[in-house]
C-alpha positions in Angstrom: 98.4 107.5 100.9 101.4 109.5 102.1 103.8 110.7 99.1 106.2 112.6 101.1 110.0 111.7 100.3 111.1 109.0 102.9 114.6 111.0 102.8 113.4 114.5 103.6 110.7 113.4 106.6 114.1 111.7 107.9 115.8 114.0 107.5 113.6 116.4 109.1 113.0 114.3 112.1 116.8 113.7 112.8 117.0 117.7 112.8 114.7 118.0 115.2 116.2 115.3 117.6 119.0 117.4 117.2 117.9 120.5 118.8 117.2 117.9 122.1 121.1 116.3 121.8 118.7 112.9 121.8 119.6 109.5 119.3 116.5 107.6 119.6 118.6 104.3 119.5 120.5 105.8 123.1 117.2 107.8 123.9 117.2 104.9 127.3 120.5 107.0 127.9 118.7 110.4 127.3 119.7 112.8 130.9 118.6 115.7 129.8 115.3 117.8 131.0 113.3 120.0 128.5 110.9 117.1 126.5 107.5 116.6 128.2 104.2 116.0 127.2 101.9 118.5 126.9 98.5 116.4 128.6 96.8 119.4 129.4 96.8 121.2 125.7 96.2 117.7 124.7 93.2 117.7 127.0 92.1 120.9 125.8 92.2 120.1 122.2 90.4 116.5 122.8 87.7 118.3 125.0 87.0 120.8 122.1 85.7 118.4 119.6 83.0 117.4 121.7 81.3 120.5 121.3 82.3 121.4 117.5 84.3 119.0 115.0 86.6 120.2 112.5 85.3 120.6 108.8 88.4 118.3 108.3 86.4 115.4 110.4 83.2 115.8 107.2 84.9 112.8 105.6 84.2 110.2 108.3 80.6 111.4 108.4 79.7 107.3 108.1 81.7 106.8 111.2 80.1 108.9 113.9 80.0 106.6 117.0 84.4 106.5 116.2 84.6 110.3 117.4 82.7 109.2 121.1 84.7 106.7 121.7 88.6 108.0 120.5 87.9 111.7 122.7 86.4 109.7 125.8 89.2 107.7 125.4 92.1 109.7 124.6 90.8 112.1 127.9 91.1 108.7 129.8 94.7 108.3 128.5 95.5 111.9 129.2 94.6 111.4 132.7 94.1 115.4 133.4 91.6 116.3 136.6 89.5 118.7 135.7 88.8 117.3 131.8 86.4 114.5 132.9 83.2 114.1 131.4 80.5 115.7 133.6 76.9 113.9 133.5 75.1 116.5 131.5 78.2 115.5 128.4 77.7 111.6 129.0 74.1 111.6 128.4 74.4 113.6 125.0 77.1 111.2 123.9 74.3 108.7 125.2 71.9 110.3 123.3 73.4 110.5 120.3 74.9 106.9 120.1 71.0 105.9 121.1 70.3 107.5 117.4 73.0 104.9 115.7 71.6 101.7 117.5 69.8 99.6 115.0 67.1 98.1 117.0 65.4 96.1 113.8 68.9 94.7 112.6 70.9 94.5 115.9 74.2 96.9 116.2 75.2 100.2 115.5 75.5 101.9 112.6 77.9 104.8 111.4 75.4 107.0 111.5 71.5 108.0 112.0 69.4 105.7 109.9 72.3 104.0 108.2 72.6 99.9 108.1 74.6 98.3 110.8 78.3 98.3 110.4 80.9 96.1 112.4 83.4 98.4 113.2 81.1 101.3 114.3 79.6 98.9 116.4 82.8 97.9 118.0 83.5 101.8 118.3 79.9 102.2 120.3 80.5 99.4 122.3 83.7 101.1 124.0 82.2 104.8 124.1 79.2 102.8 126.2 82.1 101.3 128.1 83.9 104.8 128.4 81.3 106.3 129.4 79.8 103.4 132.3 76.6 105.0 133.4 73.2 102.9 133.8 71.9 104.7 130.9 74.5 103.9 128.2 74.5 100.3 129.2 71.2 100.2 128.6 71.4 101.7 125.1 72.3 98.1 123.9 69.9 95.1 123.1 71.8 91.9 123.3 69.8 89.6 122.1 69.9 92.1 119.2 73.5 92.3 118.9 73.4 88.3 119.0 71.3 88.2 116.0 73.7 90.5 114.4 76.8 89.1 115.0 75.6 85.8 113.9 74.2 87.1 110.5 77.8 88.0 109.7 80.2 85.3 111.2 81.3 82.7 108.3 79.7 79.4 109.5 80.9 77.0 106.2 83.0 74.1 106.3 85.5 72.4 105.1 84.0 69.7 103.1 86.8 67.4 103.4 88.9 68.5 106.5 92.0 67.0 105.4 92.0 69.3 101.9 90.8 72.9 102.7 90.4 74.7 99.9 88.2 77.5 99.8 86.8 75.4 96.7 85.5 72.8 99.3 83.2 74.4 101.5 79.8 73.2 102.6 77.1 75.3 104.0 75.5 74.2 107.4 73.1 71.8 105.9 75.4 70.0 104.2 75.3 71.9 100.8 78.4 72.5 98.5 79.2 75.8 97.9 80.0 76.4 94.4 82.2 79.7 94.0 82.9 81.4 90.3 85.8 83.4 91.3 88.5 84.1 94.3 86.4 86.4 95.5 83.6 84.8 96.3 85.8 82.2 98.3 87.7 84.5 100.1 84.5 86.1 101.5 83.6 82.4 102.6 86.4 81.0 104.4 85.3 79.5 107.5 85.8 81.5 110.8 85.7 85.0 109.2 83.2 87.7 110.0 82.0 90.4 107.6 82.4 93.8 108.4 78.4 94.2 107.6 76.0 92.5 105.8 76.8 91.4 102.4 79.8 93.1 102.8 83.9 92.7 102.9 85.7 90.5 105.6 89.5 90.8 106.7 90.8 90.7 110.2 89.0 94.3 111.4 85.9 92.1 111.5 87.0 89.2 113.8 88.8 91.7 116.3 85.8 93.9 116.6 83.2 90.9 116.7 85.3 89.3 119.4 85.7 92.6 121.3 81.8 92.8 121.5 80.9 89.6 122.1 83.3 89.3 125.0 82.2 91.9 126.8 78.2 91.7 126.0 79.2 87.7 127.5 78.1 86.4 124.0 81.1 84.5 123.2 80.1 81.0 123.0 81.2 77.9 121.3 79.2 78.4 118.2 80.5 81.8 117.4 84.2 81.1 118.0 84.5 78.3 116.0 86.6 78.9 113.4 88.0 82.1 114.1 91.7 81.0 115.3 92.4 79.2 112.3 91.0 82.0 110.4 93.5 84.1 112.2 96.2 81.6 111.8 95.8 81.7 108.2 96.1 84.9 107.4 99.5 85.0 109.0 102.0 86.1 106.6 105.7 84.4 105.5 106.9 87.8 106.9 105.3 87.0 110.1 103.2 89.3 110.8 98.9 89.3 110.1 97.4 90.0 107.1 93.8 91.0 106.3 92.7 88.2 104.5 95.1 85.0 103.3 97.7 85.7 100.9 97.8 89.3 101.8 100.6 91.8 103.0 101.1 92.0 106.9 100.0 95.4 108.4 100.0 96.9 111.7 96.8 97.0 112.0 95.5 94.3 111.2 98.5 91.8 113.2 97.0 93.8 116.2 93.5 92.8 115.8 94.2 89.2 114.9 96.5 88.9 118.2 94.3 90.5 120.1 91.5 87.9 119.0 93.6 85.3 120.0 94.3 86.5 122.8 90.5 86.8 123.5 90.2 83.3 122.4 93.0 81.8 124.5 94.6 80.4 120.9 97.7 82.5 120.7 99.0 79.5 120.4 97.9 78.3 116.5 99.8 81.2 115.4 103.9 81.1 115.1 104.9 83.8 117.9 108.7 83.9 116.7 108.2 84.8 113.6 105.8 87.1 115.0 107.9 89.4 117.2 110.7 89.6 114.2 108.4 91.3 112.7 107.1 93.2 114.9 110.5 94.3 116.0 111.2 95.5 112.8 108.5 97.7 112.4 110.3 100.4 114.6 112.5 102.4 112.8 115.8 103.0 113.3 116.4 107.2 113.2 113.2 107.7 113.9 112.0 106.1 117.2 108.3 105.6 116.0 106.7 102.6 114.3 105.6 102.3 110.4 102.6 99.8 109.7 104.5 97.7 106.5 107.8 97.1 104.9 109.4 100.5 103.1 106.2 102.4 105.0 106.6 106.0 106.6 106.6 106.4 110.6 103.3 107.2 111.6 102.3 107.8 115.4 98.9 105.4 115.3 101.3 102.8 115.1 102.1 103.8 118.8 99.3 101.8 119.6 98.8 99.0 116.7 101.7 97.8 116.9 103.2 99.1 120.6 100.3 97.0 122.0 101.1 93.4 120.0 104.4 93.6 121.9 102.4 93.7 125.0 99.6 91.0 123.6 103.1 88.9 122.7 104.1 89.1 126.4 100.8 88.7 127.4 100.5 85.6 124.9 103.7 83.7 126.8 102.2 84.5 130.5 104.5 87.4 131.0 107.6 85.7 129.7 107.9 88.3 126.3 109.9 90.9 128.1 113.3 91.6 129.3 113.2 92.6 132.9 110.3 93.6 132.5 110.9 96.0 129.5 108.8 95.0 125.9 111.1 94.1 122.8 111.2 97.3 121.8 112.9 100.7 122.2 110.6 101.9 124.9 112.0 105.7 125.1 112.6 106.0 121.6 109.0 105.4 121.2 108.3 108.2 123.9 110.9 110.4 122.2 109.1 110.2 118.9 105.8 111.3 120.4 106.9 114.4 122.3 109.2 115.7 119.9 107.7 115.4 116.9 104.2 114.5 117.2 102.9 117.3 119.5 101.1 120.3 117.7 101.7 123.6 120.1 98.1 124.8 120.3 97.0 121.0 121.4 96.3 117.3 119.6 98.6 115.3 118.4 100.0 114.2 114.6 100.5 111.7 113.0 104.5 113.0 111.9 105.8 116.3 111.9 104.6 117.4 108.8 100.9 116.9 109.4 98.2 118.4 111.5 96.8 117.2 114.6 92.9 114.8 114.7 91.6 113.0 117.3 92.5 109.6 115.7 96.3 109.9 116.1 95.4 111.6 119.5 93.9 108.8 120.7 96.3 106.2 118.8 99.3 107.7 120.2 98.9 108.4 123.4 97.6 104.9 123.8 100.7 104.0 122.3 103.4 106.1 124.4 101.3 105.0 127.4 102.1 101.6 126.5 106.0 102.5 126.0 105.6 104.4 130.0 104.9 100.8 131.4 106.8 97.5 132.3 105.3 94.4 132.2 102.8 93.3 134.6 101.5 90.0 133.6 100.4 88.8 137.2 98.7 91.7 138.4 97.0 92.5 135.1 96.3 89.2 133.0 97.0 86.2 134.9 93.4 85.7 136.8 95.2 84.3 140.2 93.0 85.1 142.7 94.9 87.9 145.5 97.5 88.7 142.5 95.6 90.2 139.6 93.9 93.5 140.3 92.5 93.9 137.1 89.0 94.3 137.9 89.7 97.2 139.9 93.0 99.1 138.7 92.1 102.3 137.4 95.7 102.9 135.3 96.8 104.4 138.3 99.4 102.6 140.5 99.3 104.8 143.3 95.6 104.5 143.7 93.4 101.8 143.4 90.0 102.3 141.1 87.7 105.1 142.4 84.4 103.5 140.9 81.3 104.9 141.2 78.5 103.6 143.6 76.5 103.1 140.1 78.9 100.5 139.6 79.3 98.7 142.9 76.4 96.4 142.5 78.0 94.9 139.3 81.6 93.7 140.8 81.6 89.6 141.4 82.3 88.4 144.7 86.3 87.5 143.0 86.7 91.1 141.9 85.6 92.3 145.4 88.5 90.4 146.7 91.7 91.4 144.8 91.1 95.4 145.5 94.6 95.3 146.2 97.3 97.9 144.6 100.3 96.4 142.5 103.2 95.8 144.6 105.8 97.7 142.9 106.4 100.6 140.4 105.9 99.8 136.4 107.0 103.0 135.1 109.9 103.8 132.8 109.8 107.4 131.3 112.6 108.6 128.7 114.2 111.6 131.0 112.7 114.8 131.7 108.7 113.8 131.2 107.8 111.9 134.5 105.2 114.3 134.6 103.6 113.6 131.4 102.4 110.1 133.0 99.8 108.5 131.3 97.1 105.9 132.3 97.6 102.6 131.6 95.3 101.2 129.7 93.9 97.6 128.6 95.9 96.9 125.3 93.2 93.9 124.1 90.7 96.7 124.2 92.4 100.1 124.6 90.5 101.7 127.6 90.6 101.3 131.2 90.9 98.1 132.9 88.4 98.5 135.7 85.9 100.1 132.8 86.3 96.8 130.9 85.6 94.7 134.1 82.6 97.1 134.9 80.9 96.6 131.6 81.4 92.9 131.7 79.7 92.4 134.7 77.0 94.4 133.9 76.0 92.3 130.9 76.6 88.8 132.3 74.9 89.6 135.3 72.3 90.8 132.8 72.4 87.5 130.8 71.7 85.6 133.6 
């Protein structure tokens, strides 16, 4: 919890804007050179921590598999030559995510001989993708990870459909389930996962389970059921997602419930106009960048959680929530935030001003600003029309099409095969002065690379079959 002065951070931020001549509300007006984005120190600094992490990084010890999978990415979303990954650096990130697979309970855990947990699974699941060689796609038992998602989706019912109260659920045989407090009903409503066994459930768990199970090609009827209206229902009077019903609507957790849906194909059950209001409102005024809640600080993660629902909202209406082509919201104030007054000098990037760099807001925000470089491209990168979308191939790079590796040749479908064609036009927009910070574009249901997604997916149903 932040406890700086809202007044003084503002304060501090407008005086650095200052020094640039730049008003984020105008900053599509900004003609000035001298902001950029420093990708390589980035690089650099994101490279680092895969040899040594900070002392700093000791208190997500239970979290190991996150650290693989937000440097792989963020060096993705950098998009430096000469940072890759070489094969000697995979296969120890493959090694060591091979020591957090739980092969008796299914999953991943946060770390060496700890239980399974949800979102460290999620996390391992997009390192293996991030990474894309045979031998981290191999790290994962399926059937395994069936067995485990299953053990923690909600599978009760209403018992009469016309009344549902969390006081009226029935088990799968038929049984009554007879809670003693809110609790206990809350961690029963139908359509919700837990995050691990016996453990919490809010909207972290339904993103990440629906992540995995669409690209592992587990996502059947069974396992979906529920989960839009378990979305839907945690969709606040403020309009934005909550964790659980009843709750405050957060960033983070409006992300992962519209990205579910998205998944799902049931963006529909939730109400999208009261949805962008409040999305819209999250950016803030003086200070370009995004806060997570009402009367919260700007933080730079929210680059991403809540920079990507605008694109999963355009995405939701088939390309139709833009204006030429732009996302509701201020783009190059969003860019502006991030190079002025999120960059540390030696490398890595903050959070706000008066913080210090970690890979988590590295990774977060340049997801984010990479979001805010790019127009809307519905048909080429969502749509599914054969000859049109490109997805399966596009790298993030517009000027090239997807350099994959022979290793992954033999997974592409005969569709994917056919639409190796490059996007027709241009679907940049830079505030002035950084069109050589470009970023990759990158996946905003999943936050890595669109051809790595596709890669993985055919891997595993081609497995499954």
């Amino acid at each position: 919890m932040s406890h700086e002065d809202p007044l003084t951070l503002m304060r501090l931020i407008k005086g650095m804007y200052h020094n640039f001549e730049l008003d984020p509300p105008n900053a599509k007006d900004y003609d000035q050179e001298g902001v950029e984005l420093f990708n390589d120190l980035h690089s650099e600094f994101v490279k680092r921590g895969f040899e040594k992490l900070p002392k700093g990084m000791s208190g997500l010890d239970s979290g190991q598999p996150w650290f693989i999978y937000w440097l792989t990415e963020a060096l993705e979303v950098l998009n430096q030559e000469g940072f890759e990954l070489n094969a000697e650096q995979k296969s120890r990130c493959v090694e060591y995510l091979r020591k957090c697979h739980n092969s008796e309970q299914g999953g991943f855990a946060g770390a060496p001989y700890h239980q399974s947990h949800l979102a460290s699974s999620y996390a391992a699941v997009l390192a293996i993708v991030n990474i894309g060689t045979q031998e981290a796609f191999n790290i994962i038992d399926v059937e395994a990870m069936r067995r485990y998602l299953k053990s923690i989706k909600n599978n009760y019912r209403y018992e009469n459909q016309g009344q549902r109260s969390g006081w009226n659920l029935i088990d799968q045989n038929g049984d009554l389930l007879k809670p003693t407090k809110v609790s206990e009903v809350i961690a029963s409503l139908p359509g919700s996962v837990e995050i691990h066994i016996n453990g919490e459930i809010d909207m972290r768990g339904v993103y990440c389970a629906m992540v995995i199970a669409d690209i592992l090609n587990l996502k059947d009827e069974e396992f979906t059921r529920g989960v839009g209206d378990f979305v839907a229902s945690c969709q606040t009077y403020e309009g934005g997602i909550s964790c659980v019903p009843l709750g405050e609507a957060h960033g983070g957790y409006t992300f992962c419930g519209l990205a579910a849906l998205v998944i799902l194909n049931e963006t529909h059950k939730l109400n999208l106009d009261r949805l962008i209001d409040w999305l819209a409102q999250r950016q803030l005024t003086e200070e370009g960048g995004f806060n997570g809640r009402i009367n919260k600080l700007v933080d730079s993660c929210y680059n991403f959680w809540q920079g990507a629902s605008f694109e999963l909202f355009d995405i939701a209406l088939k390309g139709n929530g833009n204006v030429n082509g732009e996302l509701l919201f201020n783009q190059e104030a969003l860019q502006a935030y991030t190079v002025i007054c999120c960059q540390e000098k030696n490398g890595g990037l903050k959070d706000k001003p008066t913080k210090t760099p970690d890979y988590y807001h590295t990774c977060y925000a340049a997801s984010g600003m990479s979001i805010a470089q790019h127009l809307s491209d519905y048909e080429s990168l969502h749509s599914g029309i054969e000859g049109k979308d490109i997805s399966a191939t596009f790298n993030g790079n517009y000027n090239q099409l997807s350099s994959q590796s022979k290793e992954g040749e033999e997974f592409k479908s005969s569709e994917q095969q056919d639409s190796q064609k490059p996007a027709t036009q241009d679907k940049k927009i830079y505030i002035s002065g950084i069109e050589q910070s470009q970023l990759r574009r990158i996946n905003p249901i999943f936050n890595t690379r669109y051809d790595f997604v596709a890669k993985a997916k055919a891997y595993y149903k081609q497995k499954s079959q």
